[in-house]
MOPAC internal coordinates of N, CA, C and O (Angstrom, degrees):
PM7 1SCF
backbone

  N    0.0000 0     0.00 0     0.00 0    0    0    0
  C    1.4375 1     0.00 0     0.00 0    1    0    0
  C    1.5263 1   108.25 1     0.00 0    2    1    0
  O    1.2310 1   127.38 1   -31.83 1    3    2    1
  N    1.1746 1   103.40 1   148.17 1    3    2    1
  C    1.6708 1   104.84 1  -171.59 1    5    3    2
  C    1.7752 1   106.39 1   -82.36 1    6    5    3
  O    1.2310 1   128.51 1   -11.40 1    7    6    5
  N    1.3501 1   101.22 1   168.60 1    7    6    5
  C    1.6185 1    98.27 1  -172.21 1    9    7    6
  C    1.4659 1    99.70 1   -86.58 1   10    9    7
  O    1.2310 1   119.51 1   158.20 1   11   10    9
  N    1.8125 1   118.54 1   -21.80 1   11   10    9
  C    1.7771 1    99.34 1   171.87 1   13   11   10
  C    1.9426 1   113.25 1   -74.26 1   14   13   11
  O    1.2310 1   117.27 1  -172.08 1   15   14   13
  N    1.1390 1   122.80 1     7.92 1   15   14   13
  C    1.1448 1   127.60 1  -178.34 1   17   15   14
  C    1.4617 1   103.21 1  -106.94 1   18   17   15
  O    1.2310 1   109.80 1   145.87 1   19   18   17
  N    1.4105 1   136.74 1   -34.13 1   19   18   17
  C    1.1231 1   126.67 1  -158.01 1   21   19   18
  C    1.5084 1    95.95 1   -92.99 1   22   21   19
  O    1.2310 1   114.27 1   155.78 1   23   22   21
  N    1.8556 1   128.46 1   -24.22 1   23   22   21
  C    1.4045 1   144.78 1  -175.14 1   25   23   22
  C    1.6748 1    87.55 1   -70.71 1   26   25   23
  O    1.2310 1   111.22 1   156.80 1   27   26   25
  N    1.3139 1   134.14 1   -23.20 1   27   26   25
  C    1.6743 1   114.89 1  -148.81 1   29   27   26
  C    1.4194 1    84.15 1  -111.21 1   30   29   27
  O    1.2310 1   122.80 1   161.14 1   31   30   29
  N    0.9749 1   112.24 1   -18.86 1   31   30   29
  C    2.0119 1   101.16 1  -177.24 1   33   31   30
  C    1.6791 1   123.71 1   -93.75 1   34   33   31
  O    1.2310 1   134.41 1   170.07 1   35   34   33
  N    1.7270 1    89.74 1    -9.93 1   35   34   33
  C    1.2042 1    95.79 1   178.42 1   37   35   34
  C    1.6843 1   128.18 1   -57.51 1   38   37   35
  O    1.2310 1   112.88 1   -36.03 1   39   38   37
  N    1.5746 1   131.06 1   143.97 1   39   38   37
  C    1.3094 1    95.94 1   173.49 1   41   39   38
  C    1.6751 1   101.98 1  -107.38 1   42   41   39
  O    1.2310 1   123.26 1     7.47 1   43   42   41
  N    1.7631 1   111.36 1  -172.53 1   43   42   41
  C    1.5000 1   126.26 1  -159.55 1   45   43   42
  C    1.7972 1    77.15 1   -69.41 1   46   45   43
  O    1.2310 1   133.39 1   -25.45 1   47   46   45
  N    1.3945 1    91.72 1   154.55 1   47   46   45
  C    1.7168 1   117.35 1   173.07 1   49   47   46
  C    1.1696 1   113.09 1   -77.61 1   50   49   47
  O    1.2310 1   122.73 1   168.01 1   51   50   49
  N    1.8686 1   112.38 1   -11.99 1   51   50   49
  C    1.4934 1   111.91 1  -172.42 1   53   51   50
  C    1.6948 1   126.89 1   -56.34 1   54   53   51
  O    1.2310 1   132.75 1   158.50 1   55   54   53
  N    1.6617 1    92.97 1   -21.50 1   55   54   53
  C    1.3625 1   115.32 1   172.91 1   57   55   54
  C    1.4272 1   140.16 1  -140.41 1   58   57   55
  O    1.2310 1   114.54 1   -45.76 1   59   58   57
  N    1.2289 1   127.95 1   134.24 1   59   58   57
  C    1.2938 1   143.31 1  -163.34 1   61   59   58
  C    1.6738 1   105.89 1  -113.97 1   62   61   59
  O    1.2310 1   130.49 1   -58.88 1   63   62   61
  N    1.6517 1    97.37 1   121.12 1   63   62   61
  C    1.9405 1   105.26 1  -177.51 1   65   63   62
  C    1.2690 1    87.80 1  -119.28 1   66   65   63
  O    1.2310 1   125.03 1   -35.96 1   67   66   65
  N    0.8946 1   107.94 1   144.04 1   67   66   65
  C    1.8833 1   129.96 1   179.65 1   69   67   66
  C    1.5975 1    86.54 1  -111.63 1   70   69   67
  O    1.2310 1   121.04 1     2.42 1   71   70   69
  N    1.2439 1   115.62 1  -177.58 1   71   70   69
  C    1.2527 1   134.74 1   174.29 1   73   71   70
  C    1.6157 1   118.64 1   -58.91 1   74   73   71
  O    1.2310 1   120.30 1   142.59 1   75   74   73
  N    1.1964 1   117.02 1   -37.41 1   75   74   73
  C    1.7090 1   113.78 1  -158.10 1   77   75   74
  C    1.6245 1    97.43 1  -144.24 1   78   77   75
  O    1.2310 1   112.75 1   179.29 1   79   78   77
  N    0.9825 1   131.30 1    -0.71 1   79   78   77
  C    1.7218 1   156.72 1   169.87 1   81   79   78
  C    1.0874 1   122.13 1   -97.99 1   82   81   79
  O    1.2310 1   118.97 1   -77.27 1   83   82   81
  N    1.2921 1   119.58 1   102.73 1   83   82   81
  C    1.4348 1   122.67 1   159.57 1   85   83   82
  C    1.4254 1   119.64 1   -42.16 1   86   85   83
  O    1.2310 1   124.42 1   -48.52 1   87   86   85
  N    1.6504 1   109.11 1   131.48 1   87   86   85
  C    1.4699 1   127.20 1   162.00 1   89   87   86
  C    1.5019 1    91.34 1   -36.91 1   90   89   87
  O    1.2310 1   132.97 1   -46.70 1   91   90   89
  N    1.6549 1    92.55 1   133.30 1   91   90   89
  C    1.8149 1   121.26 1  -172.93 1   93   91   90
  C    1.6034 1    88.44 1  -129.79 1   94   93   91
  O    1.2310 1   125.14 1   -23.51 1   95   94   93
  N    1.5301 1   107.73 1   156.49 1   95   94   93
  C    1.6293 1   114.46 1   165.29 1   97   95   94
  C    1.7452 1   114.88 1   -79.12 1   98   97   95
  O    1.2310 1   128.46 1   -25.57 1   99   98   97
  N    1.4476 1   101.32 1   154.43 1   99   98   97
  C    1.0423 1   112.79 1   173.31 1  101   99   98
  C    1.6055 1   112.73 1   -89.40 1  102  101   99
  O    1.2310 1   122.18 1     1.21 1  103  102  101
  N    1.8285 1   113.43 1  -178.79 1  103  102  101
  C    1.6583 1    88.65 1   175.13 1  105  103  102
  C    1.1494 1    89.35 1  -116.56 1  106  105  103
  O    1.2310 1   126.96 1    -9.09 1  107  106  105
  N    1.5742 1   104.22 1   170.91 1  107  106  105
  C    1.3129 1   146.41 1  -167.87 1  109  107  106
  C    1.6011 1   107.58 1   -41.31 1  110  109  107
  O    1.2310 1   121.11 1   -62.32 1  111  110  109
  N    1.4063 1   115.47 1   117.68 1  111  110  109
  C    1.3445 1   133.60 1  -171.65 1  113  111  110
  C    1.2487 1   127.32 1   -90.13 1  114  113  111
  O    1.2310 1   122.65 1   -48.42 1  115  114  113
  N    1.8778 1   112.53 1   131.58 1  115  114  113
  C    1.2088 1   103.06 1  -156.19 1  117  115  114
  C    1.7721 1   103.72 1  -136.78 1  118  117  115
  O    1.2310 1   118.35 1   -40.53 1  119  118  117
  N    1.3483 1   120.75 1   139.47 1  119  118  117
  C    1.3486 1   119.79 1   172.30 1  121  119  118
  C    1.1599 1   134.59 1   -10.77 1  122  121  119
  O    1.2310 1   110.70 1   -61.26 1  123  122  121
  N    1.8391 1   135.10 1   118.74 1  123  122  121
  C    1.2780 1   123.18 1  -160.29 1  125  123  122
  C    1.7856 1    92.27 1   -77.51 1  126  125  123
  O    1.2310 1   119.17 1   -34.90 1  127  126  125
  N    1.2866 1   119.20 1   145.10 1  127  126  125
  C    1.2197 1   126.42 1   178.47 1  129  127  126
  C    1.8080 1   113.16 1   -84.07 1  130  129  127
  O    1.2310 1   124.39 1   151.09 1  131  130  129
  N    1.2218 1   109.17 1   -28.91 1  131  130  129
  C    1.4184 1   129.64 1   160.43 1  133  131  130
  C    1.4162 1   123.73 1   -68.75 1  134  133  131
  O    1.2310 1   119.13 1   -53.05 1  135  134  133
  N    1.9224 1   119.26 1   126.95 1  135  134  133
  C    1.4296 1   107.60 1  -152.08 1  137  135  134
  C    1.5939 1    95.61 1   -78.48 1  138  137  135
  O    1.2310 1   123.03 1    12.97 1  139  138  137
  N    1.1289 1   111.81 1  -167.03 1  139  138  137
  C    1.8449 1   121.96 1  -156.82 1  141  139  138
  C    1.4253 1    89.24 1   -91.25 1  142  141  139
  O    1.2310 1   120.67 1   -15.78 1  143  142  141
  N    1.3370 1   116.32 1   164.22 1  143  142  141
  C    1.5297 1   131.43 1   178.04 1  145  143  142
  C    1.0164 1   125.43 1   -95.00 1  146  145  143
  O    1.2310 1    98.54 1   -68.53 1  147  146  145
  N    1.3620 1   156.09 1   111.47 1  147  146  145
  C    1.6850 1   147.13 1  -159.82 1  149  147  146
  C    1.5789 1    96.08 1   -58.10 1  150  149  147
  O    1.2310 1   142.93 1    -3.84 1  151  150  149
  N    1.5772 1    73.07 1   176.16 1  151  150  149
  C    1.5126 1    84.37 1   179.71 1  153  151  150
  C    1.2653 1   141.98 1   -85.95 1  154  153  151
  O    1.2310 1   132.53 1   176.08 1  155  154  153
  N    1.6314 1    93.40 1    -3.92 1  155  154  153
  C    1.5327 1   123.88 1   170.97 1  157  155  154
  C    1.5231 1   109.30 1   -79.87 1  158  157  155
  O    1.2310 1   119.98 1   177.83 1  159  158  157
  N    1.3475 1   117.65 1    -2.17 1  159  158  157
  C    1.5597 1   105.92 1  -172.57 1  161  159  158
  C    1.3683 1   107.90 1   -86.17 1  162  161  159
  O    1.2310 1   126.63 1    10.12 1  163  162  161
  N    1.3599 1   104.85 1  -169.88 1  163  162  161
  C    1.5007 1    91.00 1  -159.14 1  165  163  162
  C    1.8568 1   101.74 1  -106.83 1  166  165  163
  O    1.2310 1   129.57 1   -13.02 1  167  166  165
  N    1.6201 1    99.15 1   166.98 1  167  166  165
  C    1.5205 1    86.76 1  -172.35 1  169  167  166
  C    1.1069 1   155.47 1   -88.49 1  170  169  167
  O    1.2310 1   126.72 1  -173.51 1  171  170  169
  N    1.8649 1   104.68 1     6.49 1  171  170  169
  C    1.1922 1   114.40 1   154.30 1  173  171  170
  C    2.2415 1   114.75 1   -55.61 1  174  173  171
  O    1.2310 1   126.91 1   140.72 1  175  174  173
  N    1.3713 1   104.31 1   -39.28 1  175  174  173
  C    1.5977 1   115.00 1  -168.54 1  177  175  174
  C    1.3855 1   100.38 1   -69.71 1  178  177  175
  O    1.2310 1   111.33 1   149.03 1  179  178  177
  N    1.3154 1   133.93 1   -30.97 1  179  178  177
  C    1.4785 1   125.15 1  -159.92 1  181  179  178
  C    1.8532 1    91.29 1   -90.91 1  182  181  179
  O    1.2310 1   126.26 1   133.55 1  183  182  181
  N    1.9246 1   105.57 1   -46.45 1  183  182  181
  C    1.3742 1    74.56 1  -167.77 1  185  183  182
  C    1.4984 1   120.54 1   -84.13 1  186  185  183
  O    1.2310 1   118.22 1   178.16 1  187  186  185
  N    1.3435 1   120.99 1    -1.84 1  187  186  185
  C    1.2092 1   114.23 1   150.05 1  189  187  186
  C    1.7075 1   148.75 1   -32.47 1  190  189  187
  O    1.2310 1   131.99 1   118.59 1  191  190  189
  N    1.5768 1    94.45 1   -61.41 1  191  190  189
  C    1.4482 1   118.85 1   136.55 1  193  191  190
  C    1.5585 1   126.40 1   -16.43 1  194  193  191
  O    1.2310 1   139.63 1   107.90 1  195  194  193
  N    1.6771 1    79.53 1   -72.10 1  195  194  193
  C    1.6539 1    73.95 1  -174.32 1  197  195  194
  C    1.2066 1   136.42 1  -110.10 1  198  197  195
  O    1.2310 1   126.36 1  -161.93 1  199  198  197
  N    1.6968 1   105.39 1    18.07 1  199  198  197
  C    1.9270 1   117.52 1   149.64 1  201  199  198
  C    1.6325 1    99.78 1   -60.21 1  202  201  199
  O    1.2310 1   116.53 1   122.38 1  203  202  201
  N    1.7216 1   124.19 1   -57.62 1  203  202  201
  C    0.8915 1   115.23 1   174.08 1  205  203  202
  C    1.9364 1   145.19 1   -35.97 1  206  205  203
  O    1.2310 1   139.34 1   146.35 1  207  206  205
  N    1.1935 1    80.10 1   -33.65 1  207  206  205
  C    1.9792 1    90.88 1  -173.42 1  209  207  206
  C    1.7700 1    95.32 1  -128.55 1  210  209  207
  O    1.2310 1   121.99 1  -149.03 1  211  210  209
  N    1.4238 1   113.79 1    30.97 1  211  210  209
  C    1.4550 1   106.36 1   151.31 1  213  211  210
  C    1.2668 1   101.74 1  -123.05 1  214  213  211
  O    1.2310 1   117.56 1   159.37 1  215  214  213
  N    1.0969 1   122.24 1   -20.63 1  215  214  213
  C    1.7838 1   123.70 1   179.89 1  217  215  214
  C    1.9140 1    81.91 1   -60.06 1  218  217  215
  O    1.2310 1   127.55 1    89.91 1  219  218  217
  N    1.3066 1   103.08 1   -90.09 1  219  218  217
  C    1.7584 1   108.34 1  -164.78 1  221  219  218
  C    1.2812 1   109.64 1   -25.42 1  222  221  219
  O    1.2310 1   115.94 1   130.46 1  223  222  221
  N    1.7410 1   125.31 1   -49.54 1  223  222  221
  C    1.1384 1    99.13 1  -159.54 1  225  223  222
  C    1.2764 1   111.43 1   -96.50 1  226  225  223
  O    1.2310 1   107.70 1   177.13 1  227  226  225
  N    1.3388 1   140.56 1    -2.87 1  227  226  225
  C    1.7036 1   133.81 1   145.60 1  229  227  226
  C    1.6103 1   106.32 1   -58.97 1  230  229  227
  O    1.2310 1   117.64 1   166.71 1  231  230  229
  N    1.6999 1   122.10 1   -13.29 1  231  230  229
  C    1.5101 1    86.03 1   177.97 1  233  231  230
  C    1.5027 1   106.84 1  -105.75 1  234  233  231
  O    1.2310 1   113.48 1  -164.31 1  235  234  233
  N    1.4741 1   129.94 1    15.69 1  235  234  233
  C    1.3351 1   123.15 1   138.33 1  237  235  234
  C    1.0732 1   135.08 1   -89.08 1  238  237  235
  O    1.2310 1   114.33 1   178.40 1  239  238  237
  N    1.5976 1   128.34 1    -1.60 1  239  238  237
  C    1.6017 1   134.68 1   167.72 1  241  239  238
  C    1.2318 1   113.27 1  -115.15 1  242  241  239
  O    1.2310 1   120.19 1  -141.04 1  243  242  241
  N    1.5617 1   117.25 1    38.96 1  243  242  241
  C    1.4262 1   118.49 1   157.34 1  245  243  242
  C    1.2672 1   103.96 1   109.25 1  246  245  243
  O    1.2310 1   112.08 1   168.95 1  247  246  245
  N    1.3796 1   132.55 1   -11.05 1  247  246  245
  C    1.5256 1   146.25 1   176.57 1  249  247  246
  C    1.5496 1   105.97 1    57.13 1  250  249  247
  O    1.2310 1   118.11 1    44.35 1  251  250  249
  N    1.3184 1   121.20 1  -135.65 1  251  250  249
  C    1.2127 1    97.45 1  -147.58 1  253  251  250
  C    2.0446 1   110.54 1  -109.74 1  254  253  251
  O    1.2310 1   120.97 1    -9.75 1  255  254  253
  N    1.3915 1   115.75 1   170.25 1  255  254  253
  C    1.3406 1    98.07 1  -153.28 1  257  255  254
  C    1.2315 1   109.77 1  -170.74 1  258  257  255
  O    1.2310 1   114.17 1   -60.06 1  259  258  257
  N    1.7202 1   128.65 1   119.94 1  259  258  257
  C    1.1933 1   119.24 1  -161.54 1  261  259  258
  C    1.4931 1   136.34 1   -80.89 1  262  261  259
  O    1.2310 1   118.43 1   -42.68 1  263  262  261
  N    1.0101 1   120.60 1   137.32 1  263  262  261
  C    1.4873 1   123.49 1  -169.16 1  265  263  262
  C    1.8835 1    98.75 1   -59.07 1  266  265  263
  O    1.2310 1   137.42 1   -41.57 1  267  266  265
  N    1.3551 1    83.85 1   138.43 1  267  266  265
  C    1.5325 1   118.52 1  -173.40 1  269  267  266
  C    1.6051 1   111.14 1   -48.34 1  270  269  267
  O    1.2310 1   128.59 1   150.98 1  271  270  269
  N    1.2448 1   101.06 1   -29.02 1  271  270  269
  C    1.7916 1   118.37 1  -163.29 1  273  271  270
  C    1.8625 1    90.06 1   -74.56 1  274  273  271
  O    1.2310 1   118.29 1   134.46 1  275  274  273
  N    0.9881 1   120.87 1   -45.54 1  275  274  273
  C    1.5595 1   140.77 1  -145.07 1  277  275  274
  C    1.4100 1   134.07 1   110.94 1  278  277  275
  O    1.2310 1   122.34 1  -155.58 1  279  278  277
  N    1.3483 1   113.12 1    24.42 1  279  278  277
  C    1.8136 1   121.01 1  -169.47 1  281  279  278
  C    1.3251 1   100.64 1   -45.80 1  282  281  279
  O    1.2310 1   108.46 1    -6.08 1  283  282  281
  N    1.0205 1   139.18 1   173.92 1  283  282  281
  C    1.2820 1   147.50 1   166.01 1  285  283  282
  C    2.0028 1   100.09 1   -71.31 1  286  285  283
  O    1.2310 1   119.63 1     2.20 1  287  286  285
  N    1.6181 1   118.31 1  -177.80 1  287  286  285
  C    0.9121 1   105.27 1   175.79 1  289  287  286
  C    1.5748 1   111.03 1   -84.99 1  290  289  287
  O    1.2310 1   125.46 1     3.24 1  291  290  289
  N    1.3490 1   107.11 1  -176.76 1  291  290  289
  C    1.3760 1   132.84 1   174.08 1  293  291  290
  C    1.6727 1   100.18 1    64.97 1  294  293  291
  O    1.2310 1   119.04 1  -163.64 1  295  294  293
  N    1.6506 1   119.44 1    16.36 1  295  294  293
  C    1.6121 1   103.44 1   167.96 1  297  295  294
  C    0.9120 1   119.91 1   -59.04 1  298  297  295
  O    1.2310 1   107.41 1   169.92 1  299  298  297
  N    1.3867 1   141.08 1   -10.08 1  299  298  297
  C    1.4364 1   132.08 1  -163.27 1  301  299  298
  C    1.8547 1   103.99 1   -89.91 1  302  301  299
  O    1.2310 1   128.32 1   141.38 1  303  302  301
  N    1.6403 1   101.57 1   -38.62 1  303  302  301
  C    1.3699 1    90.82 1  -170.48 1  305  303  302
  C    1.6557 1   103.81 1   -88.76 1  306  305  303
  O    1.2310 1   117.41 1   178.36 1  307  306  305
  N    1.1943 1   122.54 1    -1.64 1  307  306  305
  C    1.3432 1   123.62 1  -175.44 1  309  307  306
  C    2.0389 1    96.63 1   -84.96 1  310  309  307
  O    1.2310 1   128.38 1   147.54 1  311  310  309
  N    1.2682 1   101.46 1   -32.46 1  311  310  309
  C    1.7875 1    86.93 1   171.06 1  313  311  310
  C    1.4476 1   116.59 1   -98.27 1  314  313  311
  O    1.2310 1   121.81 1   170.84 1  315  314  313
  N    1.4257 1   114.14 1    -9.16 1  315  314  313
  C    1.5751 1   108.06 1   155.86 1  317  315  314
  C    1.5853 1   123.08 1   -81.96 1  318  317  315
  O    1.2310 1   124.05 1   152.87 1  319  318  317
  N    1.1769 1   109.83 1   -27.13 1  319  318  317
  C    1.6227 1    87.34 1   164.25 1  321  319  318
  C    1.6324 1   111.97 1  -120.29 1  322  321  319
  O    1.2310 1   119.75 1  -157.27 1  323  322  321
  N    0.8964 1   118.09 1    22.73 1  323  322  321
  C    1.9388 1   119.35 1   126.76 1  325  323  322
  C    1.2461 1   111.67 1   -43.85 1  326  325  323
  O    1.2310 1   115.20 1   116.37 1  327  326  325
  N    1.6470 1   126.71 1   -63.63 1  327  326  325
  C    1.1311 1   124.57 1  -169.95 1  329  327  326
  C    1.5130 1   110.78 1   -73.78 1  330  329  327
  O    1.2310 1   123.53 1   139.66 1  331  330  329
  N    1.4440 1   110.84 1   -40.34 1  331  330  329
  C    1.5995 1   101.73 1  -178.96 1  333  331  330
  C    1.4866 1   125.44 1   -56.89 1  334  333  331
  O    1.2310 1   123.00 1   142.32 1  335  334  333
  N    1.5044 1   111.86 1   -37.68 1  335  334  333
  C    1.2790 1   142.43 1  -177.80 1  337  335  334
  C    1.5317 1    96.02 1   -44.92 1  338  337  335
  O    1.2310 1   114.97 1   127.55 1  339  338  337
  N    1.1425 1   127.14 1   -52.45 1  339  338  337
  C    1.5876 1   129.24 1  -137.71 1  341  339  338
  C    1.9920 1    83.88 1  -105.55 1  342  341  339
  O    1.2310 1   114.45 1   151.50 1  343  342  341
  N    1.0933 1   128.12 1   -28.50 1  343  342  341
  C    1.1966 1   110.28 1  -171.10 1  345  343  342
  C    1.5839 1   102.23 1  -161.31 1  346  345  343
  O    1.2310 1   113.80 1  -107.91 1  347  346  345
  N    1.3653 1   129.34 1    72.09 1  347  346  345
  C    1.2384 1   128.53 1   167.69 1  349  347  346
  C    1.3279 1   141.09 1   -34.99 1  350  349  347
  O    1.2310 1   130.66 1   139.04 1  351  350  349
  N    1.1294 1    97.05 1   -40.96 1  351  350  349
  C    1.9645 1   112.39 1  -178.05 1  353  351  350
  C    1.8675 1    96.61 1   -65.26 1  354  353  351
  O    1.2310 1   127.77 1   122.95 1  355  354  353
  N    1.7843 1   102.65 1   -57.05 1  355  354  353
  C    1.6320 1    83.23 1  -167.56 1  357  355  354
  C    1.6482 1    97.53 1   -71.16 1  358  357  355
  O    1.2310 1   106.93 1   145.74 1  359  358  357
  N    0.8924 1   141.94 1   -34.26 1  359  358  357
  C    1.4088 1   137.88 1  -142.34 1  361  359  358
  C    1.4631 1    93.88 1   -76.47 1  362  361  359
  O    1.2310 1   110.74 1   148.89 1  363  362  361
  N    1.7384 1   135.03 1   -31.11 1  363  362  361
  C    0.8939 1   148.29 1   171.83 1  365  363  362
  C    1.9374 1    97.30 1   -61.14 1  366  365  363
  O    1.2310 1   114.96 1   101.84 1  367  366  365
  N    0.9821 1   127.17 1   -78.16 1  367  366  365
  C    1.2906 1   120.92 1  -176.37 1  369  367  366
  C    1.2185 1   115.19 1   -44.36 1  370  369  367
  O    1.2310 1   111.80 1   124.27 1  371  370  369
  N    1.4983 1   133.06 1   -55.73 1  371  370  369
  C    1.2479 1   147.75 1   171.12 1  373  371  370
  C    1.6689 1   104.91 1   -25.67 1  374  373  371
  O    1.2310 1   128.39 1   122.01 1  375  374  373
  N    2.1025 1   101.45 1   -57.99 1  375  374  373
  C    1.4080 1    94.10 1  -175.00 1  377  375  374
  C    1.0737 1   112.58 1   -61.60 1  378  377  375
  O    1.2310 1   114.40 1   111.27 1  379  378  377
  N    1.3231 1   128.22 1   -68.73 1  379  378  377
  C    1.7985 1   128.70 1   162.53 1  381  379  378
  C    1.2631 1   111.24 1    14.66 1  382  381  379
  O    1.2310 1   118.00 1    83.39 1  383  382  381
  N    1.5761 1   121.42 1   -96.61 1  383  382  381
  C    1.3579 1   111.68 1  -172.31 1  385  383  382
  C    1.8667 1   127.90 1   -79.39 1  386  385  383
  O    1.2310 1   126.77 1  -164.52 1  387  386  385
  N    1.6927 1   104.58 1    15.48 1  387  386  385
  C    1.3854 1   109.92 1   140.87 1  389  387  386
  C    0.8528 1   153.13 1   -79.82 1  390  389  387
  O    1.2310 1   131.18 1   163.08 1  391  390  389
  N    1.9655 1    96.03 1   -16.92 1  391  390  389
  C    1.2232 1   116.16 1   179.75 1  393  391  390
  C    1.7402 1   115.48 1   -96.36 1  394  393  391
  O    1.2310 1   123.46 1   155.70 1  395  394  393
  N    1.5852 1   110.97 1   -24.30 1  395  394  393
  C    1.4050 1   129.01 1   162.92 1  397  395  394
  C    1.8572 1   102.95 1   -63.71 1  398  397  395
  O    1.2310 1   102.14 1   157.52 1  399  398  397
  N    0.9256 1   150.27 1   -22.48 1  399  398  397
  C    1.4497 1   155.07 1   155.55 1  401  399  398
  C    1.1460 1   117.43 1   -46.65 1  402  401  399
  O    1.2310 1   133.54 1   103.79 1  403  402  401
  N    1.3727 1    91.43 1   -76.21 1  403  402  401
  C    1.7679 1   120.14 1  -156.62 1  405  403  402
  C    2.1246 1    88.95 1   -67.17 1  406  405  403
  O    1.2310 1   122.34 1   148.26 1  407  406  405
  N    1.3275 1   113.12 1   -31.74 1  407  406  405
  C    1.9588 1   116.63 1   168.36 1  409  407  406
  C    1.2158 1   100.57 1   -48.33 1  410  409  407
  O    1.2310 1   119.52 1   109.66 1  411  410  409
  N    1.2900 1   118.51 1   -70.34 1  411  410  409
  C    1.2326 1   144.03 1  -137.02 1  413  411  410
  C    2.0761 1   104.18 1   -77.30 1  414  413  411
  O    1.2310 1   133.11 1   119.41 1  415  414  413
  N    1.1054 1    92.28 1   -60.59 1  415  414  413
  C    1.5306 1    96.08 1   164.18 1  417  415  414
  C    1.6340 1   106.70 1   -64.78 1  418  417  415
  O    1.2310 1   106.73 1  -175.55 1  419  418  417
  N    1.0787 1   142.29 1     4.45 1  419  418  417
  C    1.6827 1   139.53 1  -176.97 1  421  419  418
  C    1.7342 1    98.67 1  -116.53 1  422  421  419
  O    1.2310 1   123.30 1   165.86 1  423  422  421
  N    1.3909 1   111.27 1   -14.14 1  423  422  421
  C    1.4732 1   115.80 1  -170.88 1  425  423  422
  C    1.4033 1   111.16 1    87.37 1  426  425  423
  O    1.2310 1   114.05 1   161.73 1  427  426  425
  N    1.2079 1   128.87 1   -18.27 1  427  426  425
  C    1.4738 1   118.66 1  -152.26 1  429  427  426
  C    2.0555 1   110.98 1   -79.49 1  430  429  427
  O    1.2310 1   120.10 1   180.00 1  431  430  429

């Protein structure tokens, strides 16, 4: 299976279903301290990566939130780390100056 197929089926990290247990929350998500993985790495490492630094960065730009059309939930983080998945380093920069915006328009 390809890695843009295995990124689109993934679901948000916000929740974990065990067998006989309802999806419970996770806690509060925080910046991977480790730099991002090229895009040559392999795909267990990228999408690791980037459950890590897509959880954080939807939970400083409002976290997560349904597409306007009617997507089901969690579209937002299923096309942000689609994109992270496939190429971390830019998707990492990319967030940067979305996240320098999205400050900046908030004042902070």
């Amino acid at each position: 299976m390809s890695d843009l197929i295995e990124a689109k089926r993934a679901k948000p990290p916000e929740y974990v279903e065990t067998n006989d247990e309802p999806a419970t929350a996770i806690e509060v998500a925080v910046r991977p301290t480790d730099p991002a993985p090229p895009a040559s790495a392999s795909w267990e490492v990228r999408q690791e990566w980037a459950v890590r630094f897509v959880r954080w960065f939807l939970s400083v730009t409002g976290g997560e939130v349904e597409h306007p059309d009617g997507a089901p939930d969690g579209y937002r983080w299923r096309m942000e780390y689609s994109d992270c998945s496939r190429d971390p380093q830019n998707y990492e920069k990319c967030a940067e100056l979305e996240l320098a915006a999205y400050q900046a328009e908030r004042g902070e």
